[in-house]
TIBA-300902 format. One line per 3 residues: number of its first residue (from 1); for each residue z negated, y, x negated of C-alpha. Coordinates in nm, 4 decimals. Example, Ala and Ser with C-alpha at 12.3 -4.5 7.8 and 13.67 -1.06 7.14 Angstrom:
2
1> -0.7800/-0.4500/-1.2300; -0.7140/-0.1060/-1.3670
***
This chain:
55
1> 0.0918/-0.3163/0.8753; 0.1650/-0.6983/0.8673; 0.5581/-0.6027/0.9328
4> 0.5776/-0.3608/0.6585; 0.3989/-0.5666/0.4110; 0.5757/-0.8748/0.5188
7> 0.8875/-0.8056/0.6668; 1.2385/-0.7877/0.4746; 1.1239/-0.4477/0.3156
10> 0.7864/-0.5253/0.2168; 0.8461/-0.6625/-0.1445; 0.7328/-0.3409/-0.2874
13> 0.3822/-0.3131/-0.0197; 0.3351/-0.6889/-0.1794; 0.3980/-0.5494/-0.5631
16> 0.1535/-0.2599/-0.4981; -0.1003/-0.5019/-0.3144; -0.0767/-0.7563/-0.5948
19> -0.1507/-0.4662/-0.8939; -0.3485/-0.2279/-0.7399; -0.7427/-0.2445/-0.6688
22> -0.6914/0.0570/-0.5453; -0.4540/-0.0317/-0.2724; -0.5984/-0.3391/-0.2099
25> -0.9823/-0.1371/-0.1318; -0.8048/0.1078/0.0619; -0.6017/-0.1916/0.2933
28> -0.9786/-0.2830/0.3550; -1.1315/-0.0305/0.4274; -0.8524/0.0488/0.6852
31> -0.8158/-0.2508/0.8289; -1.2028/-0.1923/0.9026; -1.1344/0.0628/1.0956
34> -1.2174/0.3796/0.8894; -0.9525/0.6024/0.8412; -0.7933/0.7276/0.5221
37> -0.7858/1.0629/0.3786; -0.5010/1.2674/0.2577; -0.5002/1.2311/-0.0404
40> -0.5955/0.8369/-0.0166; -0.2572/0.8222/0.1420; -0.0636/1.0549/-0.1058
43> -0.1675/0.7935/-0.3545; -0.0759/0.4823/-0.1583; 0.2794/0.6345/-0.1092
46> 0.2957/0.7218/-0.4660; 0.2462/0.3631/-0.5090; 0.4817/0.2158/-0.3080
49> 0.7440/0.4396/-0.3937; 0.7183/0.3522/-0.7862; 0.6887/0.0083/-0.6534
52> 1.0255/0.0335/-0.4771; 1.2235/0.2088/-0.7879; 1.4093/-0.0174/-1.0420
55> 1.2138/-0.0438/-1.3469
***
């Protein structure tokens, strides 16, 4: 996670970590050790794809 986030392509995991609750509850609850649903995930990819777009 820590490469992705902050590695040379993790501007737009840091834009989606910075504005999103969301994100930022599901990071925790992950890095706690429970795993994510489906659809948890379809959302965090959502996120990080707007994220990556120009605006």
């Amino acid at each position: 996670l820590a490469r992705r986030v902050y590695g040379r392509m993790g501007q737009p995991a840091r834009r989606l970590l910075l504005s999103s609750t969301f994100a930022r509850d599901a990071a925790m609850r992950w890095y706690n050790g429970s795993s994510l649903g489906w659809s948890t995930k379809a959302r965090l990819a959502i996120g990080l794809v707007s994220r990556a777009l120009p605006v």
